[in-house]
C-alpha positions in Angstrom: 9.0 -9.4 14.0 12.5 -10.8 13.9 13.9 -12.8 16.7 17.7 -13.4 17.7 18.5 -16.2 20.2 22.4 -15.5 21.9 25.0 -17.9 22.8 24.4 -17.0 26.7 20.4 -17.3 26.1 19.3 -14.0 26.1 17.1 -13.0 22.9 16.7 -9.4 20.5 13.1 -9.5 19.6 12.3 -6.7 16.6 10.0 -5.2 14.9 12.1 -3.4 12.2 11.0 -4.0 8.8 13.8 -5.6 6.4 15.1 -4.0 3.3 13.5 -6.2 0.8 10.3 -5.7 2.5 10.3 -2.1 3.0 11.2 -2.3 -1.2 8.6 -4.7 -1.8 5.5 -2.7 -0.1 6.7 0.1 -2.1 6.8 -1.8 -5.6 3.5 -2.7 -5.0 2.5 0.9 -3.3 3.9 2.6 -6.2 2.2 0.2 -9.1 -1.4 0.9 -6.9 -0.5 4.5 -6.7 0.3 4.6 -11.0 -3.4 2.8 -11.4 -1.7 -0.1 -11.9 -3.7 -3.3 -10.8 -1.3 -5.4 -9.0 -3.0 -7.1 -6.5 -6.5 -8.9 -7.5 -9.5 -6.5 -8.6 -13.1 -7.1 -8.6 -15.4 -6.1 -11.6 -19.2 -7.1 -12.0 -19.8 -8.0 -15.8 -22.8 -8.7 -17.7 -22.0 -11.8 -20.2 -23.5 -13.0 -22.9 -23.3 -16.3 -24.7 -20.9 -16.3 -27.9 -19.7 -12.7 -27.6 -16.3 -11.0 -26.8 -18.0 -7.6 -25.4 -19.2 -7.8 -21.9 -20.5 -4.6 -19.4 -19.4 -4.1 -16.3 -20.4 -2.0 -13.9 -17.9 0.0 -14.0 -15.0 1.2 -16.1 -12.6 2.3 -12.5 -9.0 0.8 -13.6 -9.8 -1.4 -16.2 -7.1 -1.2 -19.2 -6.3 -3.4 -22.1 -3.6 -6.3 -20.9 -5.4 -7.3 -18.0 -5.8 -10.9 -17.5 -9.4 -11.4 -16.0 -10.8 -15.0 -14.7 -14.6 -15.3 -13.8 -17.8 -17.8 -14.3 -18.5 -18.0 -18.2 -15.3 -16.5 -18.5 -12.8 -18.8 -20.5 -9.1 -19.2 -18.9 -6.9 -17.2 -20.4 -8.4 -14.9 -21.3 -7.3 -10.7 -21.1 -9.0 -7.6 -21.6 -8.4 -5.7 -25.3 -10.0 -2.7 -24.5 -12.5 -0.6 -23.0 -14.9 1.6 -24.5 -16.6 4.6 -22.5 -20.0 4.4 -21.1 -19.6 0.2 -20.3 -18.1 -1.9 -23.0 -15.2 -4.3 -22.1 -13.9 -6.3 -24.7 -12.5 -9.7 -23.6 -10.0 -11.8 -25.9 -12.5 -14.6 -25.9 -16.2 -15.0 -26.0 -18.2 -15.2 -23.2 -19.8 -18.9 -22.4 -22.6 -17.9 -20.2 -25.1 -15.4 -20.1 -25.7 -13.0 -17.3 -23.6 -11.9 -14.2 -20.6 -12.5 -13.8 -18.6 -11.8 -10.5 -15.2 -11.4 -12.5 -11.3 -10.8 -11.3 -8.4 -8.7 -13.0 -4.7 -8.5 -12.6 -1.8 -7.3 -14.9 0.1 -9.6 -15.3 2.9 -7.3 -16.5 2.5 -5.0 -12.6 6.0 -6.0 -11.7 7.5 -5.8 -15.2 6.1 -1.6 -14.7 6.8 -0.8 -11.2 10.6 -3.0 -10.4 12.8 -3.1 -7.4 16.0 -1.6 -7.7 19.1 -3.9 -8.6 16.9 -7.0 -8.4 19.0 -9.6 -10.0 16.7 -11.7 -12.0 12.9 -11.6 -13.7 13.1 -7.7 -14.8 13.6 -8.2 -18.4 15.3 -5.0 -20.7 12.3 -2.0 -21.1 12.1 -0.1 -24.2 12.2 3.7 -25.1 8.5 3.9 -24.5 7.6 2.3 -22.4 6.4 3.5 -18.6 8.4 1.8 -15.9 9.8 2.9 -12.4 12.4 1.8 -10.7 12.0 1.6 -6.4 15.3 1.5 -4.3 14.6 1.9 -0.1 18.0 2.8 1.8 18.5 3.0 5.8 20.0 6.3 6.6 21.9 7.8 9.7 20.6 10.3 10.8 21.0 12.2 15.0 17.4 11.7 14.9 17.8 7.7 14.5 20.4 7.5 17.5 18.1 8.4 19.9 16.8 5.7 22.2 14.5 5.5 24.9 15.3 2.4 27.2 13.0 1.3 29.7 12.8 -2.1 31.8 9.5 -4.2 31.3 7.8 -5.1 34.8 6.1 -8.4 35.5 9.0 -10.7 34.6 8.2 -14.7 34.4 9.3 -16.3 37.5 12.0 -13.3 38.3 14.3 -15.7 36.1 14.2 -13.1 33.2 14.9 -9.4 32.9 13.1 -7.4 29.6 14.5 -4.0 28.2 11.9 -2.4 25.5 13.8 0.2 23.3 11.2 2.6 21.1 13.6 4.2 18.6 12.8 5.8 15.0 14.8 4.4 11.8 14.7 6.8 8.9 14.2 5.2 5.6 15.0 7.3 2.1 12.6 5.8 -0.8 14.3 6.3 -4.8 11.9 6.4 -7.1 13.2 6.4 -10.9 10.9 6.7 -13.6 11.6 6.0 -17.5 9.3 6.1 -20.4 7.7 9.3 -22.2 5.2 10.1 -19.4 7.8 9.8 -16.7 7.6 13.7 -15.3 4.2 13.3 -14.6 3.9 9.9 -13.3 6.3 11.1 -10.7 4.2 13.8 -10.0 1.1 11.1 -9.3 3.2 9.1 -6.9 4.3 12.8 -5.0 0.9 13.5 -5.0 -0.7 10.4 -3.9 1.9 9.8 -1.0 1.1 13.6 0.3 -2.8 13.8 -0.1 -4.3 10.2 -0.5 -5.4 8.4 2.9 -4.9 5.0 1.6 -1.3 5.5 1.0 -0.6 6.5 4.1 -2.7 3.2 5.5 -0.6 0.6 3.7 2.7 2.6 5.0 1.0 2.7 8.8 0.4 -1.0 8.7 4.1 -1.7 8.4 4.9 1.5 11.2 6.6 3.6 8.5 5.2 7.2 8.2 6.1 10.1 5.9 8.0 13.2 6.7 5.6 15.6 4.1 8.1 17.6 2.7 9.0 16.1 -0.2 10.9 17.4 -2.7 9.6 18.5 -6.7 10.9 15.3 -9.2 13.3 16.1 -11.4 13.5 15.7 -14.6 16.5 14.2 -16.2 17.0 12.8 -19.5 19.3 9.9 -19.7 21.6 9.0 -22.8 21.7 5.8 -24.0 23.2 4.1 -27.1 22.8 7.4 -28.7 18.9 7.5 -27.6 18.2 10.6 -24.8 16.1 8.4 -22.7 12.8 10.3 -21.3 13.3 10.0 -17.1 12.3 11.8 -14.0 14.0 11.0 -10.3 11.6 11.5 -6.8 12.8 10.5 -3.3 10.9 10.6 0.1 11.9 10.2 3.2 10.2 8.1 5.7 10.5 7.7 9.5 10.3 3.9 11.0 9.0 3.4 13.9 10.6 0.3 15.8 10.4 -1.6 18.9 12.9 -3.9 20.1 12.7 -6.1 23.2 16.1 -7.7 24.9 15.8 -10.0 26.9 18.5 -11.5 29.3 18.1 -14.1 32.2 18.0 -12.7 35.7 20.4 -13.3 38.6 18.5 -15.8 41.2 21.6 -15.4 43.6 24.8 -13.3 44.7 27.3 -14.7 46.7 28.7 -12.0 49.5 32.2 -12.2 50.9 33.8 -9.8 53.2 37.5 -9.0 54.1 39.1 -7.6 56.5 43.0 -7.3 57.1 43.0 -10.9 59.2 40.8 -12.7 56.4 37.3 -13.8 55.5 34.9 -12.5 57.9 31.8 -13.2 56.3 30.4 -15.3 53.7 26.2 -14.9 53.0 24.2 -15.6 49.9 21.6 -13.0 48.7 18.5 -14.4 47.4 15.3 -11.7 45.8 
């Protein structure tokens, strides 16, 4: 909630979500979407004294590069691999033996999944690797004009009047993906966003829903310093739903004066 304070004291409370917001829940949507662990996960390892290879439960989204923190779990240390049925092997040996109620994280989440035209911390990618690219843009549509004005009852002292306005902003949401699996990683996120209940749950939380029809990526090779660049595009629209309350102070008197041809005739105060 956002809240503007006028000159004349009345106030535009609202709900709408910001445009650096709306990109950051989807960098972070996106990289969750990919696989990518970008928030804290929780694995259950079984340590032992003096060696690199630990098992854990299980194998779900673990991937060499991860930086993992835990008891008997030196700081610093990342995951180098993962070997099917159980076997993690961690870049340093383990100094306890037993459980161990471990933490991972990629530290490179927001190097892979970037907001568009970010100015600093996105480093150049190369040819191979998989990045995408998230731009959200605010579009006009008849739709979006459409209001729905009502005035709030139960006003504080009858020294305030309250307007609520229930409106839907429409949001489009670029996706542009680089890197040799890009076609397919597009097709993941379309996927995901159109099937997946938890996708759908982080966009809810934050009143944004998805119009389903979304469109096949497309894929489109970019040149660049004489390299064709592997890349696929994807956009989605998305409708906003926002609230906005305006509230103004309330008239505790009117003055009345009446007129006739020969002059003032009347002169009365109207109180609520």
């Amino acid at each position: 909630m956002t809240t503007t304070t006028y000159p004349d004291g009345s106030s535009l409370v609202s709900s709408a979500i910001s445009k650096d917001a709306c990109q950051t829940l989807f960098q972070k949507l996106t990289a969750q979407m990919l696989g990518i662990i970008a928030v804290p996960w929780d694995v259950d390892l079984t340590l032992t004294t003096g060696q690199q290879n630990a098992i854990a439960a299980s194998l779900l989204n673990l991937y060499a590069g991860l930086n993992i923190t835990g008891p008997g779990i030196t700081a610093g240390t990342t995951i180098l691999g993962v070997t099917a049925p159980s076997t993690v092997q961690l870049s340093q040996a383990a100094t306890q033996n037993g459980a161990s109620a471990a933490s991972v994280v990629d530290p490179q989440a927001y190097f892979k999944s970037r907001i568009g035209w970010q100015p600093q911390g996105q480093p150049a990618f190369g040819i191979t690797d998989d990045i995408v690219i998230v731009r959200c843009v605010p579009i006009d549509t008849d739709y979006s004009r459409m209001r729905n004005v009502i005035e709030l009852p139960g006003h504080v002292d009858d020294t305030t009047v309250t307007e609520q306005d229930i409106f839907t902003r429409q949001w489009r949401t670029y996706w542009t993906f680089y890197g040799p699996n890009a076609l397919d990683r597009a097709r993941i996120v379309r996927s995901t966003l159109e099937k997946v209940p938890f996708a759908e749950a982080a966009l809810a939380a934050s009143n944004l829903y998805l119009q389903p029809s979304i469109a096949e990526p497309s894929r489109v090779p970019e040149e660049y310093q004489g390299e064709w660049w592997e890349r696929a595009d994807l956009h989605a629209l998305f409708n906003e739903q926002v609230t906005e309350l305006y509230t103004v102070n309330a008239v505790a008197s009117v003055e009345v004066k009446l007129y006739s041809n020969e002059g003032n005739t009347a002169d009365f105060t109207v109180e609520p």
